[in-house]
Each structure stands twice: as structure tokens, then as C-alpha cells.
N, C-alpha and C positions, 0 to 999 in steps of 0.2 A: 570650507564649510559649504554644504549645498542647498541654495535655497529652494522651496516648495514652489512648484508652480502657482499657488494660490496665490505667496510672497509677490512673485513677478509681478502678477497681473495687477495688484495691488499697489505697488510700487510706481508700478508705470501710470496708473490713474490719478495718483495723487502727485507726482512731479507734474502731469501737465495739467491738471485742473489749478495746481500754484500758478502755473505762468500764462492762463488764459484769465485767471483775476485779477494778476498784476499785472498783465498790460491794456486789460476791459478799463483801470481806472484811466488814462490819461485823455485830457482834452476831447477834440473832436472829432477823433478816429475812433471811436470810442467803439461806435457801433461796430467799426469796419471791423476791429479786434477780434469784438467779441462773436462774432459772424466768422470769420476765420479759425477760433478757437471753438466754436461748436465743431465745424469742417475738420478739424483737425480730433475731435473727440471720437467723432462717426469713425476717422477713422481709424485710429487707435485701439477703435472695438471692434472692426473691420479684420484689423492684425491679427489681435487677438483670437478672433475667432476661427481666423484662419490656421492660426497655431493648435487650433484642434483644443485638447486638455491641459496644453502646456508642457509638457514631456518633451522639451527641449529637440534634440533634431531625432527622435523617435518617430517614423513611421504612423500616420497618420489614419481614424478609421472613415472610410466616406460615409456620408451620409446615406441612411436607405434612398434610392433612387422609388419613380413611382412604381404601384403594382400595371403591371403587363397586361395589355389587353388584349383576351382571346380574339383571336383570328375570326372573320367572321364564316358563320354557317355560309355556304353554297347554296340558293334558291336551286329546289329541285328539278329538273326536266319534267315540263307534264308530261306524262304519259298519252300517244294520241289515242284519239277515241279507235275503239274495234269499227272495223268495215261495215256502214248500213246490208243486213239482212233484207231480203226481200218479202212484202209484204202484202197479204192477200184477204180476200175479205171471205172467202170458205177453203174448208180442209181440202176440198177437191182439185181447188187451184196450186195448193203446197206438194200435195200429190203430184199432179200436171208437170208443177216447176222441175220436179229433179226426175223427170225423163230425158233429159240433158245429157242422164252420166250414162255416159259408157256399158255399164254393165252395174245390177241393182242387186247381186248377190250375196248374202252376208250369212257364211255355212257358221251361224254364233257356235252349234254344239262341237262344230272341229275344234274354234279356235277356245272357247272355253272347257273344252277337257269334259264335255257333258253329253249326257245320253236323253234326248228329248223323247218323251212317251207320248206326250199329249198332242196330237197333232193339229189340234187349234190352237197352241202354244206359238206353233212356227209363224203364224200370222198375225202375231200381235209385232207387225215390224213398221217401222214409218221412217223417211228420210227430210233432211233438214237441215240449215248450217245450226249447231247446237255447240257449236266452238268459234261463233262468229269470226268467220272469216271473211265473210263477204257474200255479196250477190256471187251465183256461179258457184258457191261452195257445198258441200253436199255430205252430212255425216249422216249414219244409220243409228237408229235407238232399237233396242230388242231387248222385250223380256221373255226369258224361260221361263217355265212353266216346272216346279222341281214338287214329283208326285208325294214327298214328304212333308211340304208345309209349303211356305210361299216361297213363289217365284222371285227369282232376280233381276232386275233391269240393266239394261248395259247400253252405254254409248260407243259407237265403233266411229276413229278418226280414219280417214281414206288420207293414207300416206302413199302418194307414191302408188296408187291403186293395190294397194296391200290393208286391209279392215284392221288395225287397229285398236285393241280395246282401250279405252282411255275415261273411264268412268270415274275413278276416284279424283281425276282433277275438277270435274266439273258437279262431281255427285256425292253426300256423304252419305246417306240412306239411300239404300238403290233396292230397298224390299220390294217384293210387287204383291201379285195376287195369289189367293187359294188357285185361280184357273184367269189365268189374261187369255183375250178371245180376239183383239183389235187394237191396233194402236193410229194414232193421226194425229199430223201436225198442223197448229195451228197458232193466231198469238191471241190468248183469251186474256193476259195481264195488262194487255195495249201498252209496253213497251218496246214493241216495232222487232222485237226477236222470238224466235221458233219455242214452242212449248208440245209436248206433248201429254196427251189424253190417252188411257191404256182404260177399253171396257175389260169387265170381269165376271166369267157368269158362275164363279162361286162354286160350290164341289155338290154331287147328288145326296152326300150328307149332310152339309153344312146350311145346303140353300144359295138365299142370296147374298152378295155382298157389295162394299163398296167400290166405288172407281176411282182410279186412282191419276191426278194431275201433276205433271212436271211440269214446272213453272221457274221461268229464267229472272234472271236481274242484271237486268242489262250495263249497270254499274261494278258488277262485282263479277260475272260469268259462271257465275255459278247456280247450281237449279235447286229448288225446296218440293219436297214430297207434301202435297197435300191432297186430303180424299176429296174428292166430288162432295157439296154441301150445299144446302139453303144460307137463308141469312141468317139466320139462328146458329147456326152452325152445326147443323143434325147432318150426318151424312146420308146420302142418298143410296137406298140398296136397291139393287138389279142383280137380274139373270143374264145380264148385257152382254152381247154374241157383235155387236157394232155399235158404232156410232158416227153423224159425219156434222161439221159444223160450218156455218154461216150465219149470217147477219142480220136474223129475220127482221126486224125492225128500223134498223137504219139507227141505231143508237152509236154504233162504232166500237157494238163490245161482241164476242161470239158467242152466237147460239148454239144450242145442240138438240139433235133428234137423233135418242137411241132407239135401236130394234131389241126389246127385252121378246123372249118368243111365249111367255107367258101372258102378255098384254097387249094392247094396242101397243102405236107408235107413241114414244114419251117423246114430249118436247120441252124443254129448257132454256127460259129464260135468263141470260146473262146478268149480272145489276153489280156493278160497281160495288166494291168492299172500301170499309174506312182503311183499311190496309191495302197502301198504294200496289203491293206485290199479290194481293190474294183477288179471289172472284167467286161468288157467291151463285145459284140458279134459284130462280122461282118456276118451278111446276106449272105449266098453264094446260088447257085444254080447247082452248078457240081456235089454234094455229094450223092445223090439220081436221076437217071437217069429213063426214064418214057420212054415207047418203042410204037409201036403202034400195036404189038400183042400182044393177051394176053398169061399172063394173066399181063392187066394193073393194074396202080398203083389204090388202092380203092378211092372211092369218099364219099363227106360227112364223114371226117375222125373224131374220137372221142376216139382213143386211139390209144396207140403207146408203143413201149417197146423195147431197146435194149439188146441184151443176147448176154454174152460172150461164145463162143461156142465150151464147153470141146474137148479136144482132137486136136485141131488145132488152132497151134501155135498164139496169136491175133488175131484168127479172132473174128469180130464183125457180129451177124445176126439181121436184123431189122424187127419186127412185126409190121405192118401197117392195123391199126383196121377201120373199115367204114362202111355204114351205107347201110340197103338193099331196094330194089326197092317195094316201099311201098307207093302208094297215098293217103292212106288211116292218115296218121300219118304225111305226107310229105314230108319223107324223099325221097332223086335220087339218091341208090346206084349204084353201076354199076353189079350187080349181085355178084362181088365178096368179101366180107366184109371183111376177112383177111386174109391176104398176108403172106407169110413166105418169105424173101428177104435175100439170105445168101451174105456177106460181100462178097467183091474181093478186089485183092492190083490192079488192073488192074489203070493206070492211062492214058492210049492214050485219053481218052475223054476231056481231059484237054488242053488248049495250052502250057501252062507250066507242066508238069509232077509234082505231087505231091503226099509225103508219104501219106500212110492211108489209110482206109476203103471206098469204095464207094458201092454202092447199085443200082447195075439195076435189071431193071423189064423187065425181057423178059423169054421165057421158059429155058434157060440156068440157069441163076441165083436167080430165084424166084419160089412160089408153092404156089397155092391156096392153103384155109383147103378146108377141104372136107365139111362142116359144111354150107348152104348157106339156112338155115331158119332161123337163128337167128343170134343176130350181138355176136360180144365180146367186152367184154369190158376190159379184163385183160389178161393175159396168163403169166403162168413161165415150164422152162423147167427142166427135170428131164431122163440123159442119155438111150433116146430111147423114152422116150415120151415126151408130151405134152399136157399141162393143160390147158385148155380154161371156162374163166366164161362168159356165153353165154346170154344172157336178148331175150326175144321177142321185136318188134316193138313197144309196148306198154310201154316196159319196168317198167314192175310189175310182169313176171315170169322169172326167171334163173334157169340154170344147169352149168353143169361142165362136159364137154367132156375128155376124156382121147384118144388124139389121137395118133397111134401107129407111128411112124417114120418111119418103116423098113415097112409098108406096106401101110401105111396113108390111115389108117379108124380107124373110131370109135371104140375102142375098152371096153368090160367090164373091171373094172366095170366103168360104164358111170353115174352121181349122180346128181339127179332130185331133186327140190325143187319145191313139189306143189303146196304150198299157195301162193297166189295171193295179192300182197301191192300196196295198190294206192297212196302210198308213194313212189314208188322206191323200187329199189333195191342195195344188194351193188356191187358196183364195181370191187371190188380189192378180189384177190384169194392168199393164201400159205398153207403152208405145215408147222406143227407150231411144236414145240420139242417133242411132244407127236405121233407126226405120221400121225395127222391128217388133212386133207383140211381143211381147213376155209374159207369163207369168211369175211369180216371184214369192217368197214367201223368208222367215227369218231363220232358215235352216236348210237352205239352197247351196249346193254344190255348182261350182263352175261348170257354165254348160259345157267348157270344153272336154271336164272331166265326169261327167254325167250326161251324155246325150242321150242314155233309153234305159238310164237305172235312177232318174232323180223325176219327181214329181212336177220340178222344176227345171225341165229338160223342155219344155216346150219351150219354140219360139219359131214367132213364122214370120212373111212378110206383111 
């Protein structure tokens, strides 16, 4: 007969609970017993419990063990920060910096597959690390100019000295303008990396429009498209053919003075936006003062350029480019195309006194060039002289004046470009690591493979 596991266990409890009562009665071991026979119960259900359910010599089930504890997560590698970009307090010094490279050419319509019409398209180009690499690092921004609607903006990475377009890593809206006329880098979000500003002067049907900012985040490397705005957030329309930027007040945020050629010279006040990534302009009119001797401020303006000016303490000098007295073309200069206006801290003209740069135009403070048959379109300064890239009224011939400071004339060597483009010309003039002038623009052929068919063939010593 087989008895139940239950039997057993039952069995076994009650034989030794008999024999730990009858030996708990006697005398005065009493305790001792009965101390012994608990000891002996504990273990009894010790046994028992070892024997599992009682199933005699049947394989036994273990008990669940505890739940497994996940492995832990891996703290991540920080990422190290991108290489400090170099940082300047005007557009003129950004310019300056990447005369460093080698060669400043970026032919965008070969490598983008495009046919560029508008030949004030080519000069909306500016160089910059805009892939933070480092001081020393040097990428090209270009927007086309596409006669169908708006233009495209493009970032080109310098691989290898091969222009790579590499716009979609750092750019998701890369639209630009009805007509971009200028581009220039500079940091107006005051997070220590390259932004650019592209003017736009808008189409002869449409008029004006607005201008458009690439603006970096330095946490993410990535750029956001926002138009040119007040603090209201209205965007600002122009005819805008340039613009160049500094610091007119010492706040530590950038200024701007564009050349619309419908107006005076516009000046824009920087101010800080509750959005740590945007920047906002206040309009002023006190910053550039206009006299009624000459020499006055130039009319028909189309270039413009601030220079921080070696030797004296912040001061800021403003070039003010315009256009000369020609019916023939259209233009209503006022004879004198461009200005040299040196900065002053002077503030009485204000009713409130305030820090910073101001700019009059009278024989104290200002200087014709000497240069009044041809306009400019660009100028950079080099201690004692000054470079001027000069276009006829037709603007299909340029040179490059070298004018002397200490006696202001023309001086040798003065560097002529004979060929004649019914395209244009370019714009923009430096002085590039090699020693040499250039001109340059955003639709330049290698001068190895353009020395007397590219607009962009000039270069001297």
C-alpha cells in the first residue's frame, strides 16, 4: 500500500511531537528537553522541506532563483567640443583672415551643374570655417542666383583643396534670393562661430526685398535661415547691392551699414533677441552724418566696407563706394564715387550721448580718392596704402589702383585688366597667401585653367 506524501509528513510530526512531550515532563532537565525538541522540530521541517512535495526519491523542482539584473548602461564618451573658430569684430577682418588660403576660387556653376546669368550672382561668395574646424580652416558659402525664382545657397568644404559641396549636412533650407548681390561673414549670434549675411536687391519687377542671415549653433553645427528683421519682427526690404559689418558701438553684438543704391547709406543697429540663436536690427540715422560741403556723402551707392584702422586704438574707418555721373548707363553720381570717412568717438550730434563710432562727412573727417573715372567696387587696406578694384561705367573693364596714403595718388604699380567681359566683372579684391592680388568671385575658374578667358584671371603681384 502506498502512502501520500501528505501521510508522511504527517506521520513524522506527530511521532516526534509524542516524544518531545514525554521527555519535556521529567524533573529538571526539563528545559534542557524541551530546547532540544524544538531543535529537533526546526529540523524535521528542515527535512521535510527539503524533500520538496514529498514524491519520494522524484527529482526535485528548485525554487525560482532571483530576477537577473540588467547589465549596467555604459556612461557615454563626451563628444569633445569643435575647434574655437576665429573671431573678429568686423566683416572686413573675416574677409582679411582667409587670405591665408592658397587659392580663393570656387567655379560653384561647374561643380553644381548650373548656368549662372546674373553676373552679380557670382559675388555673393564669402569664406569662413562654417564646418568648425578650427582657426586656419577655411570653407566657401555661394549662392546662385537661378533666373526662374530664387536662388540657392551652398556651402563648399575644401577637401583636399578640391570645393566640395556639402550643404545638406549643415543646411536644411538653403533658398536664397529673387537676386543675391553680396555675401560676408561674420558672427552676429555672438556664439564665437562664422554666420553669414547674403544682400539681395530684388528683381526690376518685384522691387525690394529681404536679406537673408545664416546663422550657426554652435551646439549643434548646424545653420537656420532667417530674414533680416527689427524687433518686432517685420523684415527689412532693400535694393541691397552690399553690405559690411562692425561693432559700431562697443556692445559686443554686429553692426551693419548697407549700400541700398536707392538711398543713403542704411545703418543697423544689432540688439540682442530673447532667442539666444536670433538677432534682431534697429534702424538708426545718427551713425553716419552727411554735411553740405564737400566732400559729400557718394550717391547711387553699391559698395561699402568697414576697416579697422591699424595703429588707433578702435577706431573704425567707413569706405563708401557710388556710382559716377554718367547718362549714358544711367547712373546720378555726384562726381565723387568713393569716400574714405575715418571714424570719430565724437557724440554731441546726438541728444543722448552715446559710446561708439560715428562717421561724418565733411573736410575734417572724410577724403575723396583721387580716382573719379571709374567707380569701385571693393577696397582692403594694407599699412600706407590702399587697394581699390575699380570697374568702368559699363562694368566689363577693371583695374586695381594702389593708392598711396601719405601722399594720396596713384601710385605704381597700378594693375590693369584689359579684356573686356560682357558678363561682368568681379567684384571683390585680396591679397591671398601667396602674395598675390586677386580678384575673385563665386563663379571663378582656376586661374590655371583661365588665365585670359575668366573674369577671374586676374592676379598680380
Amino acid at each position: 500500500m502506498k502512502t501520500s506524501p501528505q501521510s508522511i509528513s504527517t506521520l513524522c510530526w506527530l511521532k516526534l511531537r509524542q516524544k518531545v512531550l514525554r521527555h519535556a515532563g521529567f524533573g529538571g532537565g526539563r528545559g534542557v528537553v524541551w530546547v532540544l525538541g524544538v531543535a529537533a522540530i526546526v529540523i524535521c521541517s528542515g527535512l521535510l522541506s527539503a524533500c520538496g512535495s514529498g514524491k519520494g526519491s522524484e527529482p526535485s523542482t528548485p525554487a525560482p532563483g532571483p530576477t537577473p539584473i540588467d547589465p549596467p548602461v555604459p556612461t557615454p564618451t563626451p563628444v569633445p567640443p569643435a575647434p574655437p573658430s576665429s573671431v573678429f569684430s568686423t566683416s572686413y577682418e573675416y574677409k582679411q583672415d582667409a587670405r591665408a588660403m592658397a587659392s580663393t576660387a570656387v567655379f560653384s556653376s561647374n561643380l553644381l551643374g548650373l548656368k549662372i546669368l546674373d553676373a552679380d550672382s557670382r559675388n555673393a561668395v564669402t569664406f569662413g570655417d562654417y564646418f568648425r574646424e578650427g582657426v586656419g580652416h577655411y570653407s566657401a558659402f555661394v549662392m546662385v542666383n537661378n533666373p526662374g525664382g530664387l536662388g540657392s545657397a551652398h556651402f563648399f568644404q575644401n577637401q583636399a583643396g578640391v570645393w566640395v559641396d556639402k550643404t545638406s549636412s549643415i543646411l536644411k533650407d538653403n533658398s536664397g534670393c529673387q537676386a543675391a548681390t553680396f555675401a560676408i561673414t561674420a558672427d552676429f549670434n555672438g556664439d564665437h562661430r562664422h554666420d553669414v549675411l547674403v544682400t539681395c536687391k530684388g528683381t526690376p519687377n518685384n522691387g525690394k526685398e529681404a536679406q537673408i542671415l545664416y546663422l550657426s549653433n554652435d551646439a549643434s553645427g548646424v545653420y537656420q535661415k532667417v530674414f533680416l528683421h527689427n524687433p518686432a519682427m517685420i523684415n527689412y526690404q532693400f535694393k541691397a547691392e552690399q553690405a559690411a559689418a562692425a561693432d559700431l558701438n562697443g556692445d559686443g553684438l554686429m553692426d551693419l551699414v548697407v549700400a541700398d543704391p536707392n538711398q543713403s547709406a542704411i545703418v543697423l543697429m544689432a540688439q540682442k533677441s530673447a532667442v539666444s540663436s536670433d538677432v534682431s536690427f534697429v534702424q538708426v540715422t545718427d551713425r553716419i552724418i552727411d554735411s553740405a560741403i564737400n566732400p559729400m556723402l557718394p550717391t547711387q551707392l553699391h559698395g561699402v566696407q568697414i576697416i579697422p584702422y591699424p595703429g588707433a586704438a578702435k577706431r573704425l574707418d567707413l569706405i563708401l563706394m557710388g556710382g559716377l555721373i554718367n547718362s549714358n548707363v544711367g547712373t546720378k553720381g555726384n562726381g565723387l564715387p568713393t569716400l574714405w570717412i575715418k571714424g570719430s568717438a565724437d557724440t554731441t550730434v546726438t541728444l543722448t550721448p552715446q559710446p561708439g563710432t560715428f562717421f561724418y562727412s565733411n573736410s575734417g573727417y572724410a577724403q575723396g580718392f583721387p580716382i573719379t573715372t571709374m567707380e569701385s567696387t571693393d577696397v582692403f587696406y594694407e599699412p600706407g596704402f590702399f587697394f581699390m578694384n575699380l570697374q568702368d561705367p559699363a562694368h566689363t573693364q577693371m583695374r586695381v589702383a594702389r593708392i598711396s596714403e601719405s601722399t594720396w595718388v596713384e601710385t605704381l604699380p597700378s594693375m590693369t585688366l584689359a579684356a573686356t567681359f560682357g558678363d561682368g566683372i568681379s567684384l571683390q579684391v585680396i591679397r591671398n597667401s601667396a602674395g598675390k592680388i586677386v580678384v575673385y568671385d563665386g563663379d571663378c575658374k582656376p586661374q590655371a585653367q583661365a588665365v585670359n578667358t575668366s573674369r577671374c584671371s586676374f592676379i598680380t603681384q
